[in-house]
C-alpha positions in Angstrom: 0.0 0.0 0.0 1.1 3.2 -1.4 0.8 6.7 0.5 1.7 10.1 -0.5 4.4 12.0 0.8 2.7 15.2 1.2 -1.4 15.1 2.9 -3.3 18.0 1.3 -6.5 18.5 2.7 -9.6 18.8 0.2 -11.4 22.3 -0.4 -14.7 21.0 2.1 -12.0 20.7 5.1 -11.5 24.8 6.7 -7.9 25.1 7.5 -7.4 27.1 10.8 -5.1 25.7 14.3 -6.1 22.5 12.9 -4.3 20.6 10.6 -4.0 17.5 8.5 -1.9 14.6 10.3 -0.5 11.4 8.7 1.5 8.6 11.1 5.3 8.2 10.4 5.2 7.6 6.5 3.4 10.6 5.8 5.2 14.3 5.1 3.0 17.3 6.1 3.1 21.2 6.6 1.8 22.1 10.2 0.5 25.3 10.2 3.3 27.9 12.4 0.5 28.2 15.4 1.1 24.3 16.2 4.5 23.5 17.4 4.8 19.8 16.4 7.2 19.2 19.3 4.6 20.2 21.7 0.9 19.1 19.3 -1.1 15.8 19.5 -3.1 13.8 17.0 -6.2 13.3 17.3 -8.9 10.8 15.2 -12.9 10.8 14.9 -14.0 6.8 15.2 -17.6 8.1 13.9 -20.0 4.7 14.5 -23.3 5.9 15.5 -25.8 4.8 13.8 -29.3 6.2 13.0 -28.7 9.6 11.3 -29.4 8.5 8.4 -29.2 10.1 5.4 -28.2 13.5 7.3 -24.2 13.2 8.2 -22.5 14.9 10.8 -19.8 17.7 10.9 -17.2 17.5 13.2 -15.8 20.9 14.6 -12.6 21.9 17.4 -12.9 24.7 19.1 -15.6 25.8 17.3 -13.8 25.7 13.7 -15.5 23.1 11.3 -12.2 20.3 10.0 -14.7 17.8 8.2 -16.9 17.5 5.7 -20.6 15.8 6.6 -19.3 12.2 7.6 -21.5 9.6 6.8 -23.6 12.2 4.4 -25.8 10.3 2.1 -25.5 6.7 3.4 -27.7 3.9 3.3 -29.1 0.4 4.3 -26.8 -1.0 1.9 -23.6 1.7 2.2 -21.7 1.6 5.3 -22.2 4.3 7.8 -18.7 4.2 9.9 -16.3 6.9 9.1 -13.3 7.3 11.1 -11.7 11.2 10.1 -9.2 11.8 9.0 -8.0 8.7 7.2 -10.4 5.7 7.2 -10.4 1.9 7.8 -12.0 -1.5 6.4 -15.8 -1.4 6.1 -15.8 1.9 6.8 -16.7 5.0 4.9 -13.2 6.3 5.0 -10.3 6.3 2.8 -7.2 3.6 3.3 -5.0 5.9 5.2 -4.0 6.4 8.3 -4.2 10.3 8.9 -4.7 11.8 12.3 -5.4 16.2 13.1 -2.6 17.7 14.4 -4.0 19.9 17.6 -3.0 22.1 20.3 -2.5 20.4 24.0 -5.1 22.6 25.5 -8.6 21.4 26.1 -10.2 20.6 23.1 -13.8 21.2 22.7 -15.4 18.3 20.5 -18.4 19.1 19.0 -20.3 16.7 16.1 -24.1 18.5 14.9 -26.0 18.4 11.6 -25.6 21.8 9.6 -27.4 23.6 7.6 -28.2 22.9 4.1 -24.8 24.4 2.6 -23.4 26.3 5.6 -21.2 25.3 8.8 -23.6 26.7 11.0 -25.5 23.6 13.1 -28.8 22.4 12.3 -29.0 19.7 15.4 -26.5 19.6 17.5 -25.7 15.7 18.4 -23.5 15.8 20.7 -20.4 17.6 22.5 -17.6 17.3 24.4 -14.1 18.2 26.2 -10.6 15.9 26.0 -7.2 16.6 26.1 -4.6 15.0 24.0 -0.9 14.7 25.6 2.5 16.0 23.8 3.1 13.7 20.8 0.6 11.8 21.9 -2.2 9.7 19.3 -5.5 9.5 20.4 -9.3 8.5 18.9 -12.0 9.9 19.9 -14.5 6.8 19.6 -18.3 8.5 19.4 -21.4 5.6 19.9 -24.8 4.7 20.0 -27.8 6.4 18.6 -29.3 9.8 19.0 -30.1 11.4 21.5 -28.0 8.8 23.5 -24.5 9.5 21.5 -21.6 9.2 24.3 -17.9 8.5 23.7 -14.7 7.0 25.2 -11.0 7.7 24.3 -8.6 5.1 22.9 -4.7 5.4 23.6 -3.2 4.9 20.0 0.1 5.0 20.6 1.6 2.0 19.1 4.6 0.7 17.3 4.2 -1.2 13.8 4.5 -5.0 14.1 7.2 -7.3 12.9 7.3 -9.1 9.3 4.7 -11.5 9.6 2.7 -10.0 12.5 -0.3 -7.3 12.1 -1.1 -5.5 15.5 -4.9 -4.8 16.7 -6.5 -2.9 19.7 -9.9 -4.7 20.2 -12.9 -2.2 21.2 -16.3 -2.7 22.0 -19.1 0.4 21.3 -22.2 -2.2 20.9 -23.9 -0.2 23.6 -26.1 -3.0 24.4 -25.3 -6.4 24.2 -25.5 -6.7 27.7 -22.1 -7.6 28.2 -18.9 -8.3 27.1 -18.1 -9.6 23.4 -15.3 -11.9 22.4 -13.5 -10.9 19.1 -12.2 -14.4 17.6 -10.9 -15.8 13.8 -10.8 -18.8 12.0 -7.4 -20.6 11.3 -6.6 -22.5 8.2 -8.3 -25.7 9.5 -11.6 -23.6 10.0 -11.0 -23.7 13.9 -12.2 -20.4 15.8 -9.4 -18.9 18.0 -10.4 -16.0 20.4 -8.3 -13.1 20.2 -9.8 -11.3 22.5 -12.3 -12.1 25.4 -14.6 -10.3 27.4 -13.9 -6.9 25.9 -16.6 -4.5 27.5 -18.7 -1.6 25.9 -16.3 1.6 25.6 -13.9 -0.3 26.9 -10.4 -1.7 24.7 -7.7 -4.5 25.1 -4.5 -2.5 24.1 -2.8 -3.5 21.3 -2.0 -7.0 20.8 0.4 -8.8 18.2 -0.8 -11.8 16.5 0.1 -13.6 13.6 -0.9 -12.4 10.5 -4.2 -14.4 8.9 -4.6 -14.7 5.5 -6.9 -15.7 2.8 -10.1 -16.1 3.3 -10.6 -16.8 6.6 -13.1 -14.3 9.2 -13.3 -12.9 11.8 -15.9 -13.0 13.9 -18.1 -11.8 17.1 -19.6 -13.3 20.0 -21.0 -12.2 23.5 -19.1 -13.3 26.3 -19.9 -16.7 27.5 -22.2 -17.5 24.6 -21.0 -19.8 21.2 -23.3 -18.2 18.3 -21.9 -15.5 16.3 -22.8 -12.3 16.5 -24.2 -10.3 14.0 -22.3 -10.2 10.7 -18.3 -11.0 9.9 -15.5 -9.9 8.6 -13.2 -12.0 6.1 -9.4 -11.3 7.0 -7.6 -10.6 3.6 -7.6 -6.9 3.6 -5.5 -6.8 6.7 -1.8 -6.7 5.3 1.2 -7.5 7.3 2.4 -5.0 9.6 -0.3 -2.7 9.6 -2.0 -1.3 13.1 -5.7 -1.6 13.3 -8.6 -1.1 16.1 -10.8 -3.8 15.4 -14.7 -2.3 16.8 -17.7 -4.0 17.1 -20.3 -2.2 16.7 -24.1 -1.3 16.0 -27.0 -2.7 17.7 -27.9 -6.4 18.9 -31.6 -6.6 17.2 -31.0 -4.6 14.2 -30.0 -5.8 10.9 -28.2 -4.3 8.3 -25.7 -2.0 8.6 -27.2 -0.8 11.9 -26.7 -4.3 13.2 -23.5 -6.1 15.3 -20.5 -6.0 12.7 -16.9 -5.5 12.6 -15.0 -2.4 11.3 -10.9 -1.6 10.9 -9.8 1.7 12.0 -6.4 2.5 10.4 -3.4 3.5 13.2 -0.3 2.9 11.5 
């Protein structure tokens, strides 16, 4: 996979102390108000589902950085959309890009605008986190309106060995009642848990394991139970080396893509 050296953000995103941010392979231009020595990176995991066809705008500090994420989609087009950069079935792109931002409180706020403006329509929901000095963080935003809430996950992580892929396993089904268990098939069709017991807005860390290929899955399961949950996810389009947060999310009970599936977030 293939990046380019130099991240130019597109004419929807306003430029202002907020700035495009790539991991290591990518070269960017921070803006002279953010002293990259002293900034941290921040990422929008976007999975709440029921807007539907309305998207969200994400703003810092009261300046708009995103274009309406998840604008348009529908029972058949996936609604995730981690910004900036994307994941596998997601609605993002296949980088891994993070916002370069101040250390100081930064006020998160995500709302419906107004047919072509930035001013908000319906706000969905707001709030206040700090990101440390060269720190990566992702600001992981659930569940439907008006119940939208969010956790933080710690992204700072190290690419994994020839051979190896390495993935932080979160949970944002906000009711399964429980914990789920994120597991794959091996060559002989064996499932394998990966990760057990992993509860809602809560994460494993990063873990290494052996990269799966072919066209194996994996898969998700409540805690203590042996049926699948919901819909998988074959393992193909995770290449060697790459860093990943595997979520489960959607809803136990609903079907489509508002029901329990798996989505890739792209670290490193």
């Amino acid at each position: 996979m293939k990046y380019n050296n130099i991240i130019k953000l597109c004419s929807a995103i306003i430029c202002g102390s907020v700035l495009l941010m790539g991991c290591e392979k990518n070269k960017l231009n921070l803006s002279d108000n953010i002293d990259p020595s002293n900034g941290g990176y921040f990422k929008l995991g976007w999975v709440s589902p029921g807007m539907n066809t309305q998207g969200v705008q994400l703003k810092i500090n009261g300046q708009r950085v995103s274009n309406q994420l998840g604008f348009r989609f529908t029972s058949t087009t996936q609604y995730v959309m981690p910004f900036p950069g994307g994941g596998l079935n997601t609605g993002g792109n296949n980088k891994n890009d993070y916002l370069a931002v101040d250390t100081t409180d930064l006020q998160i706020e995500l709302s419906i605008p107004k047919a072509g403006t930035n001013e908000d329509s319906l706000k969905v929901y707001a709030t206040t986190m700090k990101i440390g000095r060269g720190k990566y963080h992702t600001l992981m935003v659930t569940d439907s309106f008006p119940n939208v809430t969010s956790y933080v996950l710690d992204d700072n992580t190290t690419y994994a060995d020839s051979g190896f892929v390495r993935l932080n396993f979160t949970n944002a089904i906000p009711n399964v009642g429980g914990g789920v268990d994120f597991l794959v098939t091996n060559t002989a069709g064996t499932d394998i848990v990966l990760a057990s017991n992993i509860q809602y807005k809560e994460s494993s860390g990063f873990i290494t394991i052996p990269l799966v290929t072919g066209t194996n899955t994996f898969k998700l399961r409540k805690n203590g139970t042996t049926a699948t949950l919901g819909t998988t996810y074959g393992t193909s389009s995770v290449t060697n080396k790459r860093c990943f947060t595997m979520v489960a999310r959607g809803h136990v009970g609903k079907t489509g893509i508002w029901g329990p599936n798996i989505s890739l977030i792209f670290n490193k």
